[in-house]
C-alpha positions as CSV (number, residue, x, y, z in Angstrom):
1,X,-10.5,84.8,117.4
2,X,-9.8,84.8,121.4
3,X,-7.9,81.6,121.2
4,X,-5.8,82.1,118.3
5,X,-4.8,85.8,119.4
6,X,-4.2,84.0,122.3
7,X,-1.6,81.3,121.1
8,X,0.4,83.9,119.2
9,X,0.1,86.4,121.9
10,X,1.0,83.7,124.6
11,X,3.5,81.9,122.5
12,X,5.3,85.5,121.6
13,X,9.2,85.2,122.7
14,X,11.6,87.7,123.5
15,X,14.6,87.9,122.0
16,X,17.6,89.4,123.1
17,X,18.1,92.8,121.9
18,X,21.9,93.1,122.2
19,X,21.7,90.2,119.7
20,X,22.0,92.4,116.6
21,X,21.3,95.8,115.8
22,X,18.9,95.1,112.2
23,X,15.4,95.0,114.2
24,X,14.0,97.0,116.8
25,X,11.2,94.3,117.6
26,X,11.6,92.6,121.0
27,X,9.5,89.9,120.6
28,X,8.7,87.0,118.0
29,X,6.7,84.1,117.3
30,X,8.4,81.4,117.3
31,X,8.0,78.7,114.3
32,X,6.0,76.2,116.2
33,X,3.6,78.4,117.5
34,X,2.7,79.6,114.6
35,X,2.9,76.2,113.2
36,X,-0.6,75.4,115.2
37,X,-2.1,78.1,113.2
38,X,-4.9,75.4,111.6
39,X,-7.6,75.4,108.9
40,X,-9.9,75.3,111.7
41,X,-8.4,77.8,113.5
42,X,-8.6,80.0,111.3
43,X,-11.8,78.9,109.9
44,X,-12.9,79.6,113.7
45,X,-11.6,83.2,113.6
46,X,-13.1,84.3,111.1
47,X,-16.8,85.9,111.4
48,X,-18.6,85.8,108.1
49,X,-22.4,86.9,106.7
50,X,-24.3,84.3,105.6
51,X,-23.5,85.2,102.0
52,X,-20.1,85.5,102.0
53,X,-19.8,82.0,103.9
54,X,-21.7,80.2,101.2
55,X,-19.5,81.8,99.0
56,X,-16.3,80.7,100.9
57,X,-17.3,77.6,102.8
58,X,-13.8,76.0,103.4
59,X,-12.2,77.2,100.2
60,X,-11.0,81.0,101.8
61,X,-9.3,79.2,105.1
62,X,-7.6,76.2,103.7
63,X,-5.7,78.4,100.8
64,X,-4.6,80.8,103.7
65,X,-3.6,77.6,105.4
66,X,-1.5,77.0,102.7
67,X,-0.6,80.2,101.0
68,X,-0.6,82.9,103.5
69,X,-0.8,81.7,107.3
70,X,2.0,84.3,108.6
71,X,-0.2,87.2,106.9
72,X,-3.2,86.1,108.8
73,X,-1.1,85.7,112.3
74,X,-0.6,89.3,111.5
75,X,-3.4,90.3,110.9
76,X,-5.4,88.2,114.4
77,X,-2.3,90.4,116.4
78,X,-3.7,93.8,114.9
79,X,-7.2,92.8,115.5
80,X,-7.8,93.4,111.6
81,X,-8.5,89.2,110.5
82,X,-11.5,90.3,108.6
83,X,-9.2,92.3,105.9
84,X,-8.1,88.9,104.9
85,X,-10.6,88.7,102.0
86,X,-9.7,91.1,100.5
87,X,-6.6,90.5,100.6
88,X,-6.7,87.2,99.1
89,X,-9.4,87.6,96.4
90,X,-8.4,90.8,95.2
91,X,-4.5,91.6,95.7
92,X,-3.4,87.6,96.2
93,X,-1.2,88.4,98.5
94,X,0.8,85.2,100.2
95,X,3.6,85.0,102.5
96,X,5.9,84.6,99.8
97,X,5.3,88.6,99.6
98,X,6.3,89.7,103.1
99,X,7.9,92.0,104.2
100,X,5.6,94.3,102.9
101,X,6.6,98.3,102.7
102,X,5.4,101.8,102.5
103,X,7.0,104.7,101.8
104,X,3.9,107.0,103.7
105,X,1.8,104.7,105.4
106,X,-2.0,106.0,104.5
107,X,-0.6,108.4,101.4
108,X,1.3,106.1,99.2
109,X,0.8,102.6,98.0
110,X,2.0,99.4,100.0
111,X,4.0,97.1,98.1
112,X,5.7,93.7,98.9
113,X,9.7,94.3,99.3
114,X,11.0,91.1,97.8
115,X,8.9,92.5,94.8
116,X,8.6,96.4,94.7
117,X,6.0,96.7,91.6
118,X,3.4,94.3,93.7
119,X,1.2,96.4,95.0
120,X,-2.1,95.9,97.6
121,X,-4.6,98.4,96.7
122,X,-6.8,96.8,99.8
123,X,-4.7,98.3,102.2
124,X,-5.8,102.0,100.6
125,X,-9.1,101.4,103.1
126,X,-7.3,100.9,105.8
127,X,-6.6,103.3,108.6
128,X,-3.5,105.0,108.9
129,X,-2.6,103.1,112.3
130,X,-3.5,99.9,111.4
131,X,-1.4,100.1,108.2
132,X,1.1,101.4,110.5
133,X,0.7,98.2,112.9
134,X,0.6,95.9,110.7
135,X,4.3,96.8,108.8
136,X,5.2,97.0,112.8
137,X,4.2,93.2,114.2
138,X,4.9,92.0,110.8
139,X,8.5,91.4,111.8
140,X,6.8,89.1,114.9
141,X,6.1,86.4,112.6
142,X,9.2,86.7,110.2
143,X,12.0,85.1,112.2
144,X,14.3,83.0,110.0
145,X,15.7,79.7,110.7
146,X,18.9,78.9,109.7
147,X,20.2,76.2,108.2
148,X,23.5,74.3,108.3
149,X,24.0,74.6,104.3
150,X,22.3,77.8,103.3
151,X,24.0,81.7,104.0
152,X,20.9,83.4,105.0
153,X,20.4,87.0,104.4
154,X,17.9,89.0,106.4
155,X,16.4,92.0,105.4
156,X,16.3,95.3,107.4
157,X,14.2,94.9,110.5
158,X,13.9,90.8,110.7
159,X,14.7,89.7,113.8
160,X,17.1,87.5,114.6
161,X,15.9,84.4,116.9
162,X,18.4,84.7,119.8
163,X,17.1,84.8,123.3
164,X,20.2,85.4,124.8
165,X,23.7,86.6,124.1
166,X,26.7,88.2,125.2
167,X,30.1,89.5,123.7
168,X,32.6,87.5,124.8
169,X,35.4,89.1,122.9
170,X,36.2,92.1,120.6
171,X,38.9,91.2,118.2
172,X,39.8,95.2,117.6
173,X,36.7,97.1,116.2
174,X,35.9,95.0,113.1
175,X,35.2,91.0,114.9
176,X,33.5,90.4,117.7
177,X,33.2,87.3,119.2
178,X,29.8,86.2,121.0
179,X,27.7,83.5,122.8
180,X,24.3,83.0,122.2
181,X,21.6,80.7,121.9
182,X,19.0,80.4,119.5
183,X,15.6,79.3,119.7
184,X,15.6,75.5,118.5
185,X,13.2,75.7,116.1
186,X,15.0,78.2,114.3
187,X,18.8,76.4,114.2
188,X,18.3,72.4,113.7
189,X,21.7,72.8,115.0
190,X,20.8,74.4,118.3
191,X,17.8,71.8,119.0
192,X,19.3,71.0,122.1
193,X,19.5,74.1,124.1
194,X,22.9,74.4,123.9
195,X,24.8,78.2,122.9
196,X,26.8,78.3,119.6
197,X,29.6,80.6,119.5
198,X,28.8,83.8,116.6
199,X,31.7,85.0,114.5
200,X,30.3,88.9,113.8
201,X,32.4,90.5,111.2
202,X,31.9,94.4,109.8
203,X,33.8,94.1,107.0
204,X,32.3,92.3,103.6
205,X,36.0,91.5,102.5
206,X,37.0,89.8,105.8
207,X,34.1,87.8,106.3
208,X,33.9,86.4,102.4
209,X,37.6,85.2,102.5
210,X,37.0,83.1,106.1
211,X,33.4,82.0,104.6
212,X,35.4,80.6,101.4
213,X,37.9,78.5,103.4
214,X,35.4,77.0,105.8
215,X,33.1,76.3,102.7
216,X,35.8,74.6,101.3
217,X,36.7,72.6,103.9
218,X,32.7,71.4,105.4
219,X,33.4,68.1,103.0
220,X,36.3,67.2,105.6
221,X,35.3,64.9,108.5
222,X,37.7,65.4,110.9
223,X,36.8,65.7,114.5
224,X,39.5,67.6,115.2
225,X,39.4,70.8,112.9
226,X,36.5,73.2,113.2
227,X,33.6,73.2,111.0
228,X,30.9,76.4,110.6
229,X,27.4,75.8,111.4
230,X,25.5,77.9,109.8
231,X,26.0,81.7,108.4
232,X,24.0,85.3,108.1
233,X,24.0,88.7,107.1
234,X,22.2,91.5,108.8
235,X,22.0,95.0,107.4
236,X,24.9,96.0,109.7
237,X,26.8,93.0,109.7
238,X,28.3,89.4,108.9
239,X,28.0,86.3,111.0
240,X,29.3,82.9,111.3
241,X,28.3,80.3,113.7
242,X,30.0,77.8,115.3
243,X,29.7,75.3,117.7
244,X,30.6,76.5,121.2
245,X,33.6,75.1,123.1
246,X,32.5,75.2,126.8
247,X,36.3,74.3,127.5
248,X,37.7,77.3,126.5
249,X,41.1,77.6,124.5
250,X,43.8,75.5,124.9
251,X,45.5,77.9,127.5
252,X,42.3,78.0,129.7
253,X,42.5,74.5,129.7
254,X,45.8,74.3,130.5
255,X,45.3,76.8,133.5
256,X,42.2,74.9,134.3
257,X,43.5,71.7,134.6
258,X,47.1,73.3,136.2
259,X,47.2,70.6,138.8
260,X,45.3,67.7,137.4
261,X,47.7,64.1,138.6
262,X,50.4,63.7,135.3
263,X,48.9,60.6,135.5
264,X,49.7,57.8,132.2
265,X,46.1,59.0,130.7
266,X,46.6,62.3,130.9
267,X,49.4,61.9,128.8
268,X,47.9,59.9,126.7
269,X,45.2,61.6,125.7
270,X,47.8,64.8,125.1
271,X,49.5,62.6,122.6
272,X,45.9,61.6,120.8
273,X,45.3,65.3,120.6
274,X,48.7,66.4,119.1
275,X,47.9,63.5,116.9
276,X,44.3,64.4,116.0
277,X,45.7,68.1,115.7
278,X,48.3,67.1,113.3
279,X,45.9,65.5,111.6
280,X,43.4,68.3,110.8
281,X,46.5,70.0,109.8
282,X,47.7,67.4,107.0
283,X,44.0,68.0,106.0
284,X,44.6,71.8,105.1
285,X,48.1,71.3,103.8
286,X,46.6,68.8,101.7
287,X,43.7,71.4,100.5
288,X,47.3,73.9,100.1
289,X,45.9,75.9,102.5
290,X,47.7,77.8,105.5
291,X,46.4,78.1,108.5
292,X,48.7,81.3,109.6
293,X,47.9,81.9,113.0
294,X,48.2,78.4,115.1
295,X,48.6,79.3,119.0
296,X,46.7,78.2,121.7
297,X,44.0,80.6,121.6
298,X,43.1,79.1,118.3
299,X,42.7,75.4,119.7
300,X,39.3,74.9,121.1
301,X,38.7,72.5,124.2
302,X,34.9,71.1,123.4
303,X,33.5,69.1,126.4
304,X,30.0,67.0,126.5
305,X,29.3,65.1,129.5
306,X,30.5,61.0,129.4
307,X,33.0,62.0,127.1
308,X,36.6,61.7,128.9
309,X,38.4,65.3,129.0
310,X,36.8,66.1,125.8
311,X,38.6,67.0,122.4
312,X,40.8,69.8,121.1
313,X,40.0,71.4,117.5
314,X,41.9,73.5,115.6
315,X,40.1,76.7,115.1
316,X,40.5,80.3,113.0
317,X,41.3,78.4,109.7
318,X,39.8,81.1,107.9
319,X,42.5,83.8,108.7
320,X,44.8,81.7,106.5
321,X,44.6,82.7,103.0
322,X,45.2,86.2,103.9
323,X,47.5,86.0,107.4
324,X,50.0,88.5,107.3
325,X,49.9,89.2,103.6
326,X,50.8,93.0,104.0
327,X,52.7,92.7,107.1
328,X,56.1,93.3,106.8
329,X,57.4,95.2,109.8
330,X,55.2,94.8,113.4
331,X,54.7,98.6,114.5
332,X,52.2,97.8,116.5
333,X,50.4,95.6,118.9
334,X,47.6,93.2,118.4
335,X,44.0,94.0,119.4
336,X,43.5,90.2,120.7
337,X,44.0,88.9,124.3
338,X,47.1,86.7,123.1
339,X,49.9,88.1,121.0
340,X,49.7,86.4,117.7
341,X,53.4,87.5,117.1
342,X,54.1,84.5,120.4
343,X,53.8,81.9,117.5
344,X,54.7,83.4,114.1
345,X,57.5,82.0,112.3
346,X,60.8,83.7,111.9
347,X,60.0,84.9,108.1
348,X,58.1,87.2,109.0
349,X,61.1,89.3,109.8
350,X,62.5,91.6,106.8
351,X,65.7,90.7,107.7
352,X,64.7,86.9,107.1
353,X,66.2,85.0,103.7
354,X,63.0,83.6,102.9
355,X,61.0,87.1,103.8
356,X,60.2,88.5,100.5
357,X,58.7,85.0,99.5
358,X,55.1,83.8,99.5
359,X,54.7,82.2,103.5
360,X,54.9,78.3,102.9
361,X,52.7,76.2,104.3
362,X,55.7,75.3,106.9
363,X,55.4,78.2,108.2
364,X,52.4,76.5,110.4
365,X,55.3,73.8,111.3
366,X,56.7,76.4,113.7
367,X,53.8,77.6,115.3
368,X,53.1,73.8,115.9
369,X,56.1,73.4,117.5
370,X,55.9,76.1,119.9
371,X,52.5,74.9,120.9
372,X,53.6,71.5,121.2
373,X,56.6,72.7,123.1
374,X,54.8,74.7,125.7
375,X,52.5,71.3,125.9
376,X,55.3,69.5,127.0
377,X,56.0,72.0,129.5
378,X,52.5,72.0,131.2
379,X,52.6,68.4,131.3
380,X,55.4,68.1,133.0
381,X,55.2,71.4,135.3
382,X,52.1,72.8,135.4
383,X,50.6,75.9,133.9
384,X,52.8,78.2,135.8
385,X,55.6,76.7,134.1
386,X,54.6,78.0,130.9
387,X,53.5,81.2,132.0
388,X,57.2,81.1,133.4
389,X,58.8,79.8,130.6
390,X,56.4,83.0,128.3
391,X,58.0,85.5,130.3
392,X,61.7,84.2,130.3
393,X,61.0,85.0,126.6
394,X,60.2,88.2,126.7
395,X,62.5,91.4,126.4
396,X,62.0,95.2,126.2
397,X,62.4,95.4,122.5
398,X,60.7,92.0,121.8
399,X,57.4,89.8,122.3
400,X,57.9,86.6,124.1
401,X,58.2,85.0,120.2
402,X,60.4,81.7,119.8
403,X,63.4,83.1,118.0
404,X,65.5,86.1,118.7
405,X,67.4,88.4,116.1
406,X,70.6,88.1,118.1
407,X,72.0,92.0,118.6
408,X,68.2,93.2,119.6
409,X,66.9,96.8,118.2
410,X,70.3,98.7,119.8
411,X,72.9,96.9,117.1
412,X,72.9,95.5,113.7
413,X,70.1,93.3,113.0
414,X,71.5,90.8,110.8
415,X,70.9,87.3,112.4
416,X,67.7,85.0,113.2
417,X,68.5,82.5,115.8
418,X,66.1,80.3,118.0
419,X,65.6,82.3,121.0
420,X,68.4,81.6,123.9
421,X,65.6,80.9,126.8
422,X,64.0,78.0,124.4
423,X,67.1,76.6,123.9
424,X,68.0,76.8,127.6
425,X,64.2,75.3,127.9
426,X,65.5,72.3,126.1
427,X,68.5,71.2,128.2
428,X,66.2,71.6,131.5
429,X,63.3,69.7,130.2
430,X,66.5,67.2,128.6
431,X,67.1,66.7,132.5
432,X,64.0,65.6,133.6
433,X,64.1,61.6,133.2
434,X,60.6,61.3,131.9
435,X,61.9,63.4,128.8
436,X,65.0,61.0,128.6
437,X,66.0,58.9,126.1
438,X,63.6,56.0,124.5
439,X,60.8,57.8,126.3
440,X,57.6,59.7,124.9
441,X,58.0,62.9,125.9
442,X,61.9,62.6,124.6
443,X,61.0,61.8,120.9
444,X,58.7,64.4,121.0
445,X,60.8,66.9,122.4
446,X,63.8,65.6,119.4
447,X,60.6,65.8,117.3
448,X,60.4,69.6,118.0
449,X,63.8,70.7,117.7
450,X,64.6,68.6,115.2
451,X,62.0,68.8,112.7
452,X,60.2,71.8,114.0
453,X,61.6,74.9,115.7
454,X,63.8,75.3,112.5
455,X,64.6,78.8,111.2
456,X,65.2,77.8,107.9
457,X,61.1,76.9,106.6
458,X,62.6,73.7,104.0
459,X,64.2,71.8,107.4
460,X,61.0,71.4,108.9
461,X,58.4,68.9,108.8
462,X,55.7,69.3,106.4
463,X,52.5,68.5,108.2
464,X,52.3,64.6,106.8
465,X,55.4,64.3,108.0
466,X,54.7,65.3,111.5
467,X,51.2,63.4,111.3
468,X,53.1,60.5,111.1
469,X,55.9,61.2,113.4
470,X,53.6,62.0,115.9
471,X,51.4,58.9,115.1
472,X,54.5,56.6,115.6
473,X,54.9,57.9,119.5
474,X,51.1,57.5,120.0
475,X,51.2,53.8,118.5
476,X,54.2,52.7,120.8
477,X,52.8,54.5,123.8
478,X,49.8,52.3,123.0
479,X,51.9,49.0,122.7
480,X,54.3,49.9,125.3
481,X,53.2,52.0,128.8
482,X,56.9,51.7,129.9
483,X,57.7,54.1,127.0
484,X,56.2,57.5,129.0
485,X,58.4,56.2,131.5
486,X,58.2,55.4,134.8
487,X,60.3,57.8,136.9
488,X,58.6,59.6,139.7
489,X,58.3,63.3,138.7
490,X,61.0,65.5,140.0
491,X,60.7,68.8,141.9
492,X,60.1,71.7,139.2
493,X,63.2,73.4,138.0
494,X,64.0,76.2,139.3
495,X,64.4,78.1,135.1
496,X,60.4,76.7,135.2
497,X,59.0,78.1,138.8
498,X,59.3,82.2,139.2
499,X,61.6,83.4,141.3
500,X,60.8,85.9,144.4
501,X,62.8,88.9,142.0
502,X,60.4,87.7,138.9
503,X,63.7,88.5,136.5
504,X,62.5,88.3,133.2
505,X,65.1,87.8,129.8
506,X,65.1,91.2,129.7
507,X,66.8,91.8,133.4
508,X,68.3,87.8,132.6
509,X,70.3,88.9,129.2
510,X,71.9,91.4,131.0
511,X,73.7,89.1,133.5
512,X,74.4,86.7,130.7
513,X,78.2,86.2,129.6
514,X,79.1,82.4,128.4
515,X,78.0,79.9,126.0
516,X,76.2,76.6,126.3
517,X,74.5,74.0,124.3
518,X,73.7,74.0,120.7
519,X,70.4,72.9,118.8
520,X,68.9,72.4,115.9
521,X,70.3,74.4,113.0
522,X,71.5,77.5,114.3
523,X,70.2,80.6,113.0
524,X,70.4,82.4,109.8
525,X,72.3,85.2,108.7
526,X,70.6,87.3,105.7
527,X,74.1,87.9,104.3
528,X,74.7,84.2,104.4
529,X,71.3,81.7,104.9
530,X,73.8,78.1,105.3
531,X,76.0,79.8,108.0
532,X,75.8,78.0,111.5
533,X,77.2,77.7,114.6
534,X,75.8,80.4,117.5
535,X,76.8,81.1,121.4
536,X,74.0,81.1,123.6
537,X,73.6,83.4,126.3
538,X,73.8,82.4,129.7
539,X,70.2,83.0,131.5
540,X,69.8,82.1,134.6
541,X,67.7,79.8,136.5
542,X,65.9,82.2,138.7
């Protein structure tokens, strides 16, 4: 018995407790440990009269080989391996049957949980503490492994096989966001050594609704839009796993890579990611889902080593069938790191012709183009140009969102326009050469006003559309390196580099008195959704 109570006790692994809250045990054994759990092994454990061997000779150790190895790991770690007789011969007891329970350990019957009127009378001899032990280190041996197409549902007290873990982010009080890492033999998917990113949601509802999207989606193979690895529930709680970006977000990356060379490739592989984004996005809209909540926190930057700067996915598709559903009026700030509201198209405002309608799948058009727009912005200036060019946006009444009801919360709220400092972010950008005409970054910036950043949802591009229109500036960057242009890179403009005051729109709106250019469509009036025409504030360039 010494050397197999010495692999399981030796090959015990501790788990990390902050890893869920369904099992007090701290330890488990892992599935190829007990995996070396043998006919002889057992045979060799096992010390038996003269009768009763005759009786058994190799029949007793090759059907617990087969039938009930984790019930004899149990019982080698509570010293109690002769019990397995009468386990077998009288109550036939198999690992099919754990966990077992008991209501009063030593006063009431123990019974197998998957199957409440099993019963083992043999455990009736035993004493109190070893009953007691047993239902205890039983958990040690009944670590699940999770697979890539199964939901898995563990029962009170299982342990999960996490070694290590920590909360990365708390989405309010109901999602939490953590990294962790598995043991590999438990996630096929974790065989590596590498940490996977778990979704943990408290609520049922929540967690059904992303589960059904992602399900739906696993049959696309597209490199570009996320796909679950495996999911759980605990007693407490519901989990989805994903692969773990060790890139970050897209505006990590972007501050990360602040004041990487604009060189051609750079650019170039911007535009494959647009394109791949696009892409994963024609996918959904093609599936007549939403995605809803498109910013840059929700495009992940995965990395792996000899593999260029990596890719960026399109993450969070699971928020879309229910995004905003009962959201009418925003009262009140959002519990995640990056306002939501940044990206949200304009319909979301009562005030909005198209508000009372079911949200359109172009709805994701503008949150595309505000994330493409900010794109160009960090390619061109850096990441403190768009944490600039976020903050001109801003006001006291508003978030730093893309359009602007014109009068503010002090007048009459009656008209949707695209926000004054975007439109000013135009012209500048317009004056940079490499966003000139027949250039890359040009088409793509006439790509985003034109077909984008439009308040009324039926002038922009669907996303085929833009999957193609992006394509087409991918295709001739490819054919023609003269098309991203060639002009050396101008000193950043002053509307793009913070000023010494820091003025924000708020203190900028103030000192603002004339018109200047026009774009797009205008804005929308609610009393009259065809009107055009606008004056756009004058905001300064510092």
């Amino acid at each position: 018995m010494a050397n197999l109570f010495q692999l399981l006790n030796d090959g015990q692994v501790t788990r990390d407790p902050r890893s869920d809250e369904n099992s007090l045990v701290s330890r488990f054994v892992p599935g190829d440990v007990l995996a070396e759990v043998s006919s002889d092994s057992i045979a060799a454990s096992l010390s038996w009269p003269d009768w009763l061997r005759a009786r058994w000779s190799n029949a007793l150790p090759t059907h617990v080989f087969h039938h009930c190895r984790n019930v004899f790991a149990i019982l080698i770690l509570v010293a109690h391996e002769s019990a397995i007789n009468k386990l077998v011969s009288q109550d036939n007891i198999t690992d099919d049957d754990l966990p077992l329970s008991c209501e009063k350990p030593g006063h009431a019957p123990v019974f197998s949980s998957r199957d409440p009127n099993k019963e083992f009378p043999s455990f009736k001899t035993w004493p109190q503490p070893k009953i007691i032990d047993f239902l205890d280190k039983q958990w040690m041996v009944l670590a699940p492994v999770l697979h890539m197409t199964q939901h898995s549902k563990l029962v009170a007290g299982q342990p999960l096989p996490i070694t290590k873990s920590r909360l990365v982010k708390a989405q309010g009080t109901r999602v939490f966001i953590h990294q962790a890492w598995f043991h590999p033999k438990h996630a096929p998917f974790a065989a590596s050594g590498s940490p996977v990113a778990i979704k943990e949601f408290k609520d049922k509802h929540v967690f059904d609704r992303e589960k059904e999207i992602l399900d739906r989606i696993s049959h696309f193979k597209n490199n570009h839009l996320i796909q679950h690895l495996a999911s759980y529930e605990t007693s407490c709680s519901y989990c989805l796993v994903f692969p773990w970006a060790a890139g970050g977000h897209l505006g990590e990356f972007w501050h990360r890579e602040g004041s990487t060379p604009r060189t051609p490739d750079l650019i170039l592989w911007s535009l494959e990611q647009m394109v791949g984004l696009a892409g994963a996005l024609q996918l959904l809209y093609e599936d007549g889902t939403r995605h809803g909540d498109i910013k840059p926190l929700n495009i992940l930057h995965f990395t792996q080593p000899g593999c260029g700067r990596g890719t960026l996915v399109l993450a969070d598709v699971g928020i879309s069938k229910f995004h905003h559903q009962s959201t009418g009026l925003r009262n009140e700030k959002t519990m995640t790191d990056e306002s939501t509201w940044d990206y949200e198209a304009p319909e979301v405002e009562k005030l909005h012709p198209s508000h009372h309608l079911p949200r359109s799948r172009s709805y994701d058009s503008w949150s595309v183009g505000c994330v493409l727009m900010e794109f160009v912005v960090w390619l061109l200036y850096g990441s403190e140009a768009v944490k600039t060019f976020q903050d001109r946006r801003k006001t006291p009444d508003r978030f730093n969102d893309f359009y602007y009801d014109r009068f503010g919360a002090f007048f009459r709220r009656d008209i949707i326009e695209v926000h004054p400092v975007v439109k000013r972010a135009f012209v500048k950008l317009r004056e940079d050469a490499r966003c000139g005409h027949d250039r890359a970054l040009g088409d793509l910036l006439t790509l985003i006003s034109n077909r984008l950043l439009q308040i009324n949802p039926k002038q922009r591009a669907t996303a085929p559309e833009l999957h193609t229109e992006l394509n087409k500036i991918l295709q001739r960057t490819k054919d023609d390196p003269s098309y991203l242009g060639t002009e050396a890179p101008p000193e950043i403009p002053p509307f793009f580099r913070r000023s010494q005051k820091g003025r924000t729109l708020s203190e900028a709106s103030r000192s603002s008195a004339s018109s200047a250019a026009s774009f797009g469509s205008g804005h929308l009036n609610s009393a009259s959704p065809n009107s055009s025409g606008f004056s756009l504030p004058s905001i300064p360039d510092s």
